[in-house]
C-alpha positions in Angstrom: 33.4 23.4 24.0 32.9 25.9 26.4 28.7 26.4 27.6 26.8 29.4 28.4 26.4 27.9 31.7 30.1 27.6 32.3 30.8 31.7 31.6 27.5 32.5 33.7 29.4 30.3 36.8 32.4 31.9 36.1 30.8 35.5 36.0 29.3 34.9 39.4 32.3 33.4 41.2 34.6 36.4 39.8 31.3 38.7 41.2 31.4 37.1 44.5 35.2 38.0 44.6 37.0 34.8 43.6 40.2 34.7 42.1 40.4 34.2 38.0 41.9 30.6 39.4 39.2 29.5 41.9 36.4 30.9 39.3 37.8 28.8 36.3 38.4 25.6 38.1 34.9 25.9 40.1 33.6 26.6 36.4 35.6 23.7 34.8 37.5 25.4 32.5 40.8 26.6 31.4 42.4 29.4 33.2 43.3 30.7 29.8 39.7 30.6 28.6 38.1 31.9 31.8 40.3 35.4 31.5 39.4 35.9 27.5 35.6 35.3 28.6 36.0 37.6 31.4 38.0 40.6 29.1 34.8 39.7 26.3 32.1 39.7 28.9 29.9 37.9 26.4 28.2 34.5 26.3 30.1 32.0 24.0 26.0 31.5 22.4 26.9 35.9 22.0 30.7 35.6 20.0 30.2 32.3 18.0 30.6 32.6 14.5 28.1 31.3 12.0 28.8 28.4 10.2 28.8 29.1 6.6 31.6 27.0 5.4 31.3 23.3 3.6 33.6 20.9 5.8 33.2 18.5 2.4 33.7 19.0 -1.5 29.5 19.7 -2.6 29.2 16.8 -4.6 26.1 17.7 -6.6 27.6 21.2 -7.6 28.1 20.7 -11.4 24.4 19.2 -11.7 22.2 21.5 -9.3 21.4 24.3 -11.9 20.2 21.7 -13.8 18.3 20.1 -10.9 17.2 23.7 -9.9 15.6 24.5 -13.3 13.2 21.3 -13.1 11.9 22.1 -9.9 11.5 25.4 -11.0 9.2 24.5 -14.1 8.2 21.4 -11.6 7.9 21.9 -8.1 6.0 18.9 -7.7 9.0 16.3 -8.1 10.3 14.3 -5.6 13.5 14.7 -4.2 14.4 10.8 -4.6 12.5 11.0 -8.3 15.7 13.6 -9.3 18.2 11.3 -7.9 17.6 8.7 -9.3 17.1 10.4 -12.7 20.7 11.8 -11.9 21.9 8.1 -11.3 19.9 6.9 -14.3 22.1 9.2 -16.6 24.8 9.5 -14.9 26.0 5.5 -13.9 28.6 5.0 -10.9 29.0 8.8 -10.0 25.9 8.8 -7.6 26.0 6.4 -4.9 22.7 4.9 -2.9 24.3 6.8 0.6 23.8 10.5 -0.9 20.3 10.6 -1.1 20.0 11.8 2.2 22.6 14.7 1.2 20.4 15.5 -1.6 17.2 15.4 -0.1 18.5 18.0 1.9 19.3 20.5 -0.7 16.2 20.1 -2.4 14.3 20.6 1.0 16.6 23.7 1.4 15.4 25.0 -2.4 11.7 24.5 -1.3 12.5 26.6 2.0 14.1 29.7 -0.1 13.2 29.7 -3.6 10.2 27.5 -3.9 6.6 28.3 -4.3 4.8 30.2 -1.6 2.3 27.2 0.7 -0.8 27.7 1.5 -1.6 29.7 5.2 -3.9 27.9 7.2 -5.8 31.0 9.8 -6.8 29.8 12.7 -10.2 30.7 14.4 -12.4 31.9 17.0 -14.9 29.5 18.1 -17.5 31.1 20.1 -19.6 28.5 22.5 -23.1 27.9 20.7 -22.2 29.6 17.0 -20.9 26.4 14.7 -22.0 22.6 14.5 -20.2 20.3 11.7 -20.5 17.3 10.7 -20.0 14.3 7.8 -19.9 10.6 7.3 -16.6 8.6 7.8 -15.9 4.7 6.2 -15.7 2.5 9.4 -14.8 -0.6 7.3 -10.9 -0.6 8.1 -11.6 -1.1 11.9 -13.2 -4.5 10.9 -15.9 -4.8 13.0 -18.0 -7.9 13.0 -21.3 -8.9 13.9 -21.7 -12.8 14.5 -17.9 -13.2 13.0 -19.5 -11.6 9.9 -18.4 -8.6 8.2 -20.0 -5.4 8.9 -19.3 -2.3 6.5 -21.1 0.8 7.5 -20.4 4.3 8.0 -20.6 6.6 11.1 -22.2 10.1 10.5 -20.1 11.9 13.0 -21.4 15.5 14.6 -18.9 18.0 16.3 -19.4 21.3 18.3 -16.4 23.1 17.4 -16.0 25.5 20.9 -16.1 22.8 23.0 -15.1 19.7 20.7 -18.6 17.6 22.0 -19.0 14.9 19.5 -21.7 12.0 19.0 -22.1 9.6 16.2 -25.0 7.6 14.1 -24.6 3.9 11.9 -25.4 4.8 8.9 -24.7 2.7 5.4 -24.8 5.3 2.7 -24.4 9.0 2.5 -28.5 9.6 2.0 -30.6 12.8 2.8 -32.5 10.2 5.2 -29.2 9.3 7.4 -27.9 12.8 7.0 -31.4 14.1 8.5 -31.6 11.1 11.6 -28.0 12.0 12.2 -28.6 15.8 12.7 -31.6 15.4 14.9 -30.4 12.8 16.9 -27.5 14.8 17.7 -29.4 18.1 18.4 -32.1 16.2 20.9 -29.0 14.4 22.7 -27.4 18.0 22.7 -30.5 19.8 24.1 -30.6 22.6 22.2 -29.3 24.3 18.9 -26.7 25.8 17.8 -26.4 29.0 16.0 -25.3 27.2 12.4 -24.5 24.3 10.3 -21.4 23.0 8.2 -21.2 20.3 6.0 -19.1 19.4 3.1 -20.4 19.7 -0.8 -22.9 16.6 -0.4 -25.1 16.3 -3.1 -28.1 15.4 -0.3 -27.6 18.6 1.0 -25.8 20.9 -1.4 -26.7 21.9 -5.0 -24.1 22.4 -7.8 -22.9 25.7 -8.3 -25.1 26.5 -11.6 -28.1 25.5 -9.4 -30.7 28.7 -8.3 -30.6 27.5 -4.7 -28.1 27.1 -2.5 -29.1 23.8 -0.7 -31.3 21.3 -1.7 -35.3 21.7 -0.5 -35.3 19.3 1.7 -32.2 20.1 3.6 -33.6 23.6 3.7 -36.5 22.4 5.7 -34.2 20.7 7.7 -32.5 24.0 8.4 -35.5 26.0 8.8 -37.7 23.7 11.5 -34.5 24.2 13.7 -33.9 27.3 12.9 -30.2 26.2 11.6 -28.3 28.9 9.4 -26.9 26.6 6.7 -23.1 26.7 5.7 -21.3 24.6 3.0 -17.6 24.2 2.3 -15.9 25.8 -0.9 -15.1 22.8 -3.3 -12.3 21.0 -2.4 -11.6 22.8 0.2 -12.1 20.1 3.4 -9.8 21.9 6.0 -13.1 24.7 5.8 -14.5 21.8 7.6 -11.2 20.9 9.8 -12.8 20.3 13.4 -15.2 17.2 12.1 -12.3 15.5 9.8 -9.9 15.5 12.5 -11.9 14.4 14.9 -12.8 11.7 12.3 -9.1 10.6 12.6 -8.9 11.1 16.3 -12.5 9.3 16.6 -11.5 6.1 15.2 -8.2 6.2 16.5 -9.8 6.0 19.9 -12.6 3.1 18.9 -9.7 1.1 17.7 -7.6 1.4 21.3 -11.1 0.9 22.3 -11.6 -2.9 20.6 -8.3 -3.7 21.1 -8.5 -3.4 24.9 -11.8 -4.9 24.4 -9.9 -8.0 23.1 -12.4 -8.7 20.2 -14.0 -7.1 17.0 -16.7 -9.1 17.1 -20.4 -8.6 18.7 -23.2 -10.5 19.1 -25.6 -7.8 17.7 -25.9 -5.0 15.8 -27.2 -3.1 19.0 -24.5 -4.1 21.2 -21.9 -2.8 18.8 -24.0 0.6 18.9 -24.2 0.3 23.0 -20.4 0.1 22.6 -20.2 3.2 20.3 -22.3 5.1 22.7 -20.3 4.4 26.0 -17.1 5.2 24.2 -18.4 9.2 22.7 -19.5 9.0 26.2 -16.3 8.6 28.0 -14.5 10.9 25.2 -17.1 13.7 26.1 -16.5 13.8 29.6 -13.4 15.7 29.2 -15.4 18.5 27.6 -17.7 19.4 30.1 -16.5 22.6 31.5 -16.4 24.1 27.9 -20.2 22.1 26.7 -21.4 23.9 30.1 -20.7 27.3 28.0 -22.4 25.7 25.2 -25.2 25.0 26.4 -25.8 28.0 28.2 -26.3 29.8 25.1 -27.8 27.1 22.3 -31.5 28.2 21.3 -34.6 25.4 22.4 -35.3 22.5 20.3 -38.9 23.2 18.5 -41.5 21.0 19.9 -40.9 17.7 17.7 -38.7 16.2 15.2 -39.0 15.8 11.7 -39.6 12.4 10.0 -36.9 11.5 8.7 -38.0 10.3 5.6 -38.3 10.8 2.2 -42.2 10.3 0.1 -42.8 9.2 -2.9 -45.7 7.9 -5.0 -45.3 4.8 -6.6 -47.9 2.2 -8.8 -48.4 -1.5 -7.9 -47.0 -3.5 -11.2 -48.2 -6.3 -12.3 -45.7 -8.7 -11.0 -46.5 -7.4 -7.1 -43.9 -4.8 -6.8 -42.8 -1.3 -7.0 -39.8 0.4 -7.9 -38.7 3.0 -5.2 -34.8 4.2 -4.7 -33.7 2.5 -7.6 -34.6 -0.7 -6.0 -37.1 -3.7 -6.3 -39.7 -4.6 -3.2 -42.6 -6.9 -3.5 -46.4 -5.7 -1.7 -49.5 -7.3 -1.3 -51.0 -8.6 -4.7 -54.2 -7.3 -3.5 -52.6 -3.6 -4.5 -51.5 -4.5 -8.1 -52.6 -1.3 -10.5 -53.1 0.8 -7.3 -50.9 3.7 -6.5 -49.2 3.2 -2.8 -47.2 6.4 -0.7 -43.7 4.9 -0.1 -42.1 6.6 2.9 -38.0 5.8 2.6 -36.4 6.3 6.2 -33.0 5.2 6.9 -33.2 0.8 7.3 -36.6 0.5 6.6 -39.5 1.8 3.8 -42.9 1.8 4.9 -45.8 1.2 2.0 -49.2 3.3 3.3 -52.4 3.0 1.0 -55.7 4.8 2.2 -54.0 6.6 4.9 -53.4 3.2 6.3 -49.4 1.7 6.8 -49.7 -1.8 4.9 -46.5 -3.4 5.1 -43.1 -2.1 6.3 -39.8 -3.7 4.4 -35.8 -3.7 5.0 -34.8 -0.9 2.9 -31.8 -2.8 0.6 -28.5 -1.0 0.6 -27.1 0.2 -3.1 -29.2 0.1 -6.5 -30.5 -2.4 -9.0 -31.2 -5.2 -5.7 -34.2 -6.7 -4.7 -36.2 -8.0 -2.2 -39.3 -10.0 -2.7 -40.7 -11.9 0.4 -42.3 -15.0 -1.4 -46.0 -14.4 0.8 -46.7 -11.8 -1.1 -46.8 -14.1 -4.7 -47.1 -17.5 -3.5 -50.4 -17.8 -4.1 -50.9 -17.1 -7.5 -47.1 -19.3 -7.8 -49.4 -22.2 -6.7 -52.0 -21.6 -9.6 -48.8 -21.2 -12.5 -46.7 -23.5 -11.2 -45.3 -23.2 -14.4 -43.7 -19.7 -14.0 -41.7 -20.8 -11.0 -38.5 -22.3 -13.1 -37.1 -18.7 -15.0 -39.0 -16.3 -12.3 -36.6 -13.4 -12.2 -36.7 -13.3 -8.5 -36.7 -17.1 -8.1 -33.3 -16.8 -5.7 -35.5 -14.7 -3.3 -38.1 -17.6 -3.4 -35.7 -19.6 -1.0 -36.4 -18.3 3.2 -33.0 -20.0 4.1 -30.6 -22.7 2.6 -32.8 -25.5 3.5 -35.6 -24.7 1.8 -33.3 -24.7 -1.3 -31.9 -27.8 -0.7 -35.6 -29.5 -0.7 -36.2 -27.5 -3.6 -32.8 -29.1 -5.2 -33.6 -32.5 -4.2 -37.4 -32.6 -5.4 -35.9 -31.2 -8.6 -33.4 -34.5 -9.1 -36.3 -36.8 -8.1 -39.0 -35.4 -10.0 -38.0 -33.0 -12.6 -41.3 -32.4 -13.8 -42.9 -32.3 -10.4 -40.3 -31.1 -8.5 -41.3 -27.2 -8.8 -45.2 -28.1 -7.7 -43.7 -29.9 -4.9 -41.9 -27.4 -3.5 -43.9 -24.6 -4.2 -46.7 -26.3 -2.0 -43.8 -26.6 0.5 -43.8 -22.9 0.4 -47.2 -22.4 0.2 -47.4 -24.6 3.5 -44.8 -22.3 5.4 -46.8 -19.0 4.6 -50.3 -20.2 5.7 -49.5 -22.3 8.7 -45.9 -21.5 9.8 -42.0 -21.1 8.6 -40.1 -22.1 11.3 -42.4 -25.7 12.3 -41.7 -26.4 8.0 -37.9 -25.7 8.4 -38.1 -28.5 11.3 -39.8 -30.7 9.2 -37.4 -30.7 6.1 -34.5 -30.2 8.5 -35.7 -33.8 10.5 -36.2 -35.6 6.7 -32.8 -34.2 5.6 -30.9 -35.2 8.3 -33.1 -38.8 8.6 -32.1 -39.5 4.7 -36.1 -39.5 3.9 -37.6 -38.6 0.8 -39.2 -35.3 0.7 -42.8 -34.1 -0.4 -45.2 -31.8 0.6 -47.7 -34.4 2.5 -44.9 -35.4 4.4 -43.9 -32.3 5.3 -47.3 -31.1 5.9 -48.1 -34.3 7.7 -44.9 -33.7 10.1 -45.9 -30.0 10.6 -49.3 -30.6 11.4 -48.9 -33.5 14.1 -47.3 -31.6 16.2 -44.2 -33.7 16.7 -41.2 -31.7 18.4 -38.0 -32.4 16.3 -35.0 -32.1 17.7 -33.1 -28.6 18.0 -30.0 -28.6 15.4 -28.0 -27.8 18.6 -28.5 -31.3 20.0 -25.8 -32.9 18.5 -25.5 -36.7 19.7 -21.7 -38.1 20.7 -21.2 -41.9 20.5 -18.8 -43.0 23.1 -15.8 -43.8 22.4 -14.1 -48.0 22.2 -10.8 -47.5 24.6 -10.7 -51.4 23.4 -9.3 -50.4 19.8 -6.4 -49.0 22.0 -6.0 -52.7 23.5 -5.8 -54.0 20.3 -3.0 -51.5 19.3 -1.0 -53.1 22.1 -1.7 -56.6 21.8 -0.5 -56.2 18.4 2.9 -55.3 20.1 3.3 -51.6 18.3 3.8 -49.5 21.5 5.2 -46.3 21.2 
């Protein structure tokens, strides 16, 4: 087949006065062929012929109408879903190979008779006018912390002019990690932007029959930065297009990022947010002409930040604990009947009573958990001993394994004592000191001794140093059981 570039060489030899012979063998082609390209004086791209013919019988011909009219009433099925409805009732005249042949026709309906698709407009981002952002599951990277699994999710924030990104750990999609998310990103940024997009989140957005368009809270959000507020039409996440590809892209990257690291795993919680840092870090410096604009133009950051918190009133019960977030906590006894302000940030909830902070708690992930730290109740434990054994907490009652395991062993020496026993043992570890009572039961667990709260208290008070778990003693090892082996005459 003759080229384009073939008749162009020709044209110029024949230009440069060459004869039809020279020209066609200096363009490689047939005498013949060079003098009906030179009478033409067209391209052979400028004379070829369409081709509209079938070079093979249509094998699908007396079945497409049919095919045609499903996806008609249907456009929704799948190519390969039809064929194999057409093998289905129609055995041995459809074979595996012409799939491909009729995924092409049914591509070629979609193309010129199917429904219209939806447009996507792009836009004009303007340095300084639009900020996005939303939370995205980080569980498939399978990160670990101590070679334990570590769900959490990242609230991701994106500039859309100049694509600057940042990120917070977060574990749940809460007003509290929406609002430490925001700021953080703002005060790294330096200034504010002219508005805000996020998707329909209930923290932030109310439901359509609802007076106001955002939540209060968020509201105040907006207002003490001076945020215009924007939400996403349901369903519709492409209005928020810059943040959720950058989701993809984001983790994308953090996973080239591990695996160059050569290990999931980290030793803290902190050091797997250093990592995070470093890596927004290195993916921002690309960006810096364009965040220059940015910057140029965001509005100043008001003179502090808002806590990021969420207050609510809540009254002592009598069993030593309130009921905040759908969770349990345990306080102070001494507060029992009196009304406490909870503050709920992020990972932790702080308990204030008389304008004073009185205890500060891990804030438990989900709904319907609790956390009860037995120093708060042990004392009156000691005086009803006898409550102990169905406590609906009990499990929480236990600082680490060992503990439990005294508890289990007192229990098979002494069922009726057992409880007392250990509850003095825990009683012990609040007033003088955890750590010196794990020791202790650690040293008569591994020593085979009985165990009892004297001896225990009578370990922990003496002041004797046990010896770390991580000393681990090694006899040596007989090389004269390999003598033996010979002199038995079995040699290998």
């Amino acid at each position: 087949m003759v080229t384009d570039a073939q008749v162009r060489r020709l044209m110029r030899m024949l230009t440069d006065g060459k004869t039809l012979a020279a020209a066609a063998a200096a363009a490689d082609m047939d005498e013949k062929t060079a003098r009906k390209y030179r009478r033409l004086g067209k391209l052979p791209s400028e004379v070829a012929r369409p081709h509209t013919w079938r070079t093979r019988k249509d094998a699908f011909a007396e079945v497409w109408e049919e095919v045609r009219g499903r996806l008609a009433n249907n456009p929704g099925l799948e190519a390969k879903t039809l064929f194999e409805d057409l093998q289905r009732r129609n055995p041995g005249r459809f074979a595996d190979g012409q799939l491909r042949a009729f995924q092409r026709r049914v591509k070629a309906w979609h193309a010129q008779e199917g429904p219209e698709r939806e447009v996507f407009f792009p836009q004009v981002h303007r340095p300084g006018e639009l900020c996005q952002s939303d939370f995205t599951c980080m569980n498939s990277l399978g990160v670990t912390i101590e070679k334990q699994p570590f769900p959490h999710l990242m609230y991701h924030f994106v500039l859309t002019y100049s694509n600057w990104e940042t990120g917070t750990i977060c574990f749940s999609e809460s007003f509290e990690s929406l609002s430490e998310g925001l700021q953080s990103a703002l005060w790294e940024l330096g200034g504010v932007p002219q508005a805000h997009r996020t998707d329909r989140m209930s923290t932030a957005v109310n439901k359509t029959d609802h007076r106001e368009e955002f939540t209060q809270r968020y509201a105040a959000l907006l207002r003490h930065y001076g945020l215009e507020g924007r939400k996403i039409q349901a369903d519709k996440a492409n209005e928020n297009g810059d943040v959720e590809q950058r989701h993809h892209r984001w983790k994308r990257a953090l996973d080239q990022a591990l695996m160059m690291r050569g290990s999931r795993d980290f030793q803290s919680r902190e050091e797997y947010a250093g990592f995070v840092r470093n890596l927004f870090k290195q993916l921002d410096q690309g960006r810096l002409k364009h965040l220059t604009e940015e910057r140029a133009v965001l509005r100043r950051l008001p003179p502090k930040r808002l806590d990021a918190c969420k207050r609510e009133k809540s009254r002592v019960g009598k069993s030593s604990t309130i009921h905040v977030g759908h969770n349990t906590y345990s306080v102070p006894s001494r507060l029992i009947g009196e009304r406490v302000d909870v503050r709920l940030y992020v990972e932790h909830v702080e308990v204030w009573y008389g304008q004073k902070r009185v205890e500060t708690l891990p804030r438990l992930r989900g709904e319907k958990r609790y956390a009860i730290n037995y120093r708060h109740v042990i004392g009156w434990l000691v005086r009803k001993p006898g409550a102990f054994a169905n406590y609906l907490y009990r499990n929480d009652l236990f600082p680490n394994s060992r503990f439990r395991m005294a508890y289990d062993a007192l229990i098979q020496s002494s069922p009726v004592r057992g409880h007392k026993e250990y509850l003095q043992i825990l009683y012990l570890a609040a007033r003088e000191n955890e750590t010196a009572v794990d020791d202790a039961l650690r040293h008569l667990i591994d020593q085979g001794q009985p165990i009892a709260a004297e001896t225990v208290k009578a370990l922990v008070r003496s002041g004797q140093q046990v010896p770390p778990a991580t000393d681990v003693a090694i006899a040596p090892t007989d090389l004269a059981a390999y003598d033996k082996l010979l002199d038995g005459g079995e040699v290998a």
